[in-house]
C-alpha positions in Angstrom: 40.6 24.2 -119.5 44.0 23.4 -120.9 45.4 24.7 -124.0 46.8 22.6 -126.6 50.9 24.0 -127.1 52.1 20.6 -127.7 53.8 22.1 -131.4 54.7 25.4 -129.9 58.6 26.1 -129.3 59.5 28.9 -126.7 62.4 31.1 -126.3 63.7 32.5 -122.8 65.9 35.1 -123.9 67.9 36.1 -121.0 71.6 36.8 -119.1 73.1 36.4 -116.2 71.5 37.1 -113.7 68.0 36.7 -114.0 65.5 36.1 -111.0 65.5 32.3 -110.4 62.0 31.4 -110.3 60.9 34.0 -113.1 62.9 31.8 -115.5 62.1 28.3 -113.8 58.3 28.6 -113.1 57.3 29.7 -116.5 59.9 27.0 -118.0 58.6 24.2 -115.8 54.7 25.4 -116.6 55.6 25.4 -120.4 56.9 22.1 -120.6 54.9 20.1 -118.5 52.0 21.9 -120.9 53.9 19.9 -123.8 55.9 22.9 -125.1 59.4 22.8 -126.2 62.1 25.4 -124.6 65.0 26.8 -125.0 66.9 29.3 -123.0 69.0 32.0 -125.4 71.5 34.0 -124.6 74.4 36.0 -125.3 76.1 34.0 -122.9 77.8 30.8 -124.3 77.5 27.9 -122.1 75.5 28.9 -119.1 73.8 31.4 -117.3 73.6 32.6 -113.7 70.4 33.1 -111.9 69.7 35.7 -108.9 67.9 34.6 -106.1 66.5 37.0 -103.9 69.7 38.7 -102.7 72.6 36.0 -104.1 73.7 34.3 -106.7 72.1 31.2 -107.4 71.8 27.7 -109.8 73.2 27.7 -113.7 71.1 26.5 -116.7 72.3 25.6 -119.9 71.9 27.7 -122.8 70.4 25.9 -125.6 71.3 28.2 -128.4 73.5 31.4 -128.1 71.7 34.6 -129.1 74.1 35.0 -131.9 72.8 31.7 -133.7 69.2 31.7 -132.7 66.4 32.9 -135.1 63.2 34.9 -133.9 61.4 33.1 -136.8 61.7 29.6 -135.2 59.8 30.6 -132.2 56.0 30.7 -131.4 56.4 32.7 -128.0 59.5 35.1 -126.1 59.2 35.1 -122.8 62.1 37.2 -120.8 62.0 36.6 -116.9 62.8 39.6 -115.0 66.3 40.1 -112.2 67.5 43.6 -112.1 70.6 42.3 -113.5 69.1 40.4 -116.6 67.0 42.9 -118.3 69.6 45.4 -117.8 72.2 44.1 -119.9 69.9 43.3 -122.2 68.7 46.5 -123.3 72.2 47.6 -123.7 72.6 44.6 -126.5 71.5 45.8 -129.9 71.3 41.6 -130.8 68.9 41.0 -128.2 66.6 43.6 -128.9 66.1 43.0 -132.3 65.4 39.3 -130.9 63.0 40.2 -128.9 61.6 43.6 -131.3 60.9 40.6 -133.5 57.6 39.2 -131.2 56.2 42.5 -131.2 56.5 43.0 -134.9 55.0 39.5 -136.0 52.3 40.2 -133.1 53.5 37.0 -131.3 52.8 36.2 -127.7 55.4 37.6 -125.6 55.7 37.1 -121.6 57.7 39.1 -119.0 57.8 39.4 -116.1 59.3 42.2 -113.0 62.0 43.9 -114.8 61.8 41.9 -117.9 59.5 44.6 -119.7 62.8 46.7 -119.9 64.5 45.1 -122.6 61.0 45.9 -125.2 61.3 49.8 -124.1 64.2 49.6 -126.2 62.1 48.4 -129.4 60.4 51.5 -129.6 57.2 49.6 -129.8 55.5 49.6 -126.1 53.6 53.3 -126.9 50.1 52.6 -126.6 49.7 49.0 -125.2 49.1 48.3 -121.7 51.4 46.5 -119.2 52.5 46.0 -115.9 55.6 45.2 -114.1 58.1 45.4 -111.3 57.1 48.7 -109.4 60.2 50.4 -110.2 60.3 50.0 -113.7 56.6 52.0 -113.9 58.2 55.1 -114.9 60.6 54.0 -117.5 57.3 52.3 -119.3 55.0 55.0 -119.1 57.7 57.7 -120.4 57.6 54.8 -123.0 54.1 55.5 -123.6 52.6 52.6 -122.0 49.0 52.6 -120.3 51.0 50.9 -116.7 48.3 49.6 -114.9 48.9 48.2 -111.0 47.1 44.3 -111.4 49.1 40.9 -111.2 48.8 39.9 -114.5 48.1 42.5 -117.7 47.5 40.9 -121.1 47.4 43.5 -124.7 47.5 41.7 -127.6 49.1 38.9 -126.5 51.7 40.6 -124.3 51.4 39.2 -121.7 53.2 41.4 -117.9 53.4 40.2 -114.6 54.7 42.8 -111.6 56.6 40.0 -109.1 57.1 36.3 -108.2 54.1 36.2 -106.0 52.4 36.6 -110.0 53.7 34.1 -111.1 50.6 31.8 -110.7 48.3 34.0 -112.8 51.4 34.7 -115.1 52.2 31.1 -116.4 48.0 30.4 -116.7 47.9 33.6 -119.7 51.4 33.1 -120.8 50.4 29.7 -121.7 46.7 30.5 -122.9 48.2 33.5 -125.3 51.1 30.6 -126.6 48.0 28.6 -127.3 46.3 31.1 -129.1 49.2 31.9 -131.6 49.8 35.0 -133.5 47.4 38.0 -133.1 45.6 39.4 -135.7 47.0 42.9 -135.1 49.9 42.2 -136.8 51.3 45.5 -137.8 49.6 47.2 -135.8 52.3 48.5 -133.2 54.8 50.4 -135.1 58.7 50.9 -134.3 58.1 55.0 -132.9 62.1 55.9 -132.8 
């Protein structure tokens, strides 16, 4: 059944060195499903994406992170990369971007390692989630419920563990977008 996201605008917050087809497939699935898209990032023109084990193609960056407002986004979704999620949990800026979703109980997506930038919100304790295999323990010292399926959805977070996901990852990521906000709004509190 397909989803109606025709008015919905997503942002892929993200750095160098994300994994290539955890940024591309959901971007590609999102727009041909008639959403708009824009990749953010602390980076100015472009950004770098990982492939496997080298570097890969550039995107364009639609909006620095530095000019880009949460509140002008229906959906977050932040692709995974070891390199990526990383450097994002180490910048205050993007954090707060991203701590935004989970306060306004907006869908987020991420996928592999991408769940590592929201254990820096403070928020995760309590929800359930998946995600790369070695980023398990960092999310249940987080509090999380980590559960071992291809595709985990709480509340319209929406995890994925790897690229082979990716198929049952865009399908949810794209019904959540389509359902909007979530009524438990508040309900997920900033714990540091």
């Amino acid at each position: 059944m397909a989803k109606d996201i025709k008015d919905k605008k997503v942002a892929i917050l993200t750095e160098n060195g994300f994994e290539e087809v955890e940024l591309t497939s959901p971007m590609n699935a999102l727009e041909q499903a008639g959403a708009t898209v824009h990749i953010i990032s602390p980076e100015k023109d472009k950004v770098k994406a990982w492939n496997h084990d080298h570097w890969s193609i550039e995107l364009s960056v639609d909006k620095n992170l530095s000019e880009a407002n949460p509140e002008d986004y229906d959906m977050l979704l932040l692709p995974g990369g070891v390199l990526n999620p990383d450097k994002l949990r180490l910048n205050k800026e993007a954090v707060s971007f991203a701590q935004h979703f989970l306060e306004q109980a907006k869908p987020l997506a991420a996928i592999c390692h991408g769940p590592q930038t929201l254990i820096e919100t403070g928020m995760l304790d309590g929800r359930t989630m998946t995600s790369y295999w070695s980023v398990k323990t960092d999310l249940i010292n987080a509090g999380v419920n980590w559960v071992d399926k291809e595709v985990v959805v709480d509340n319209g977070l929406v995890t994925s563990r790897s690229p082979e996901d990716l198929e049952a990852f865009n399908k949810k990521m794209i019904e959540e977008l389509a359902e909007g906000q979530h009524a438990t709004k508040g309900q997920f509190t900033h714990s540091k």
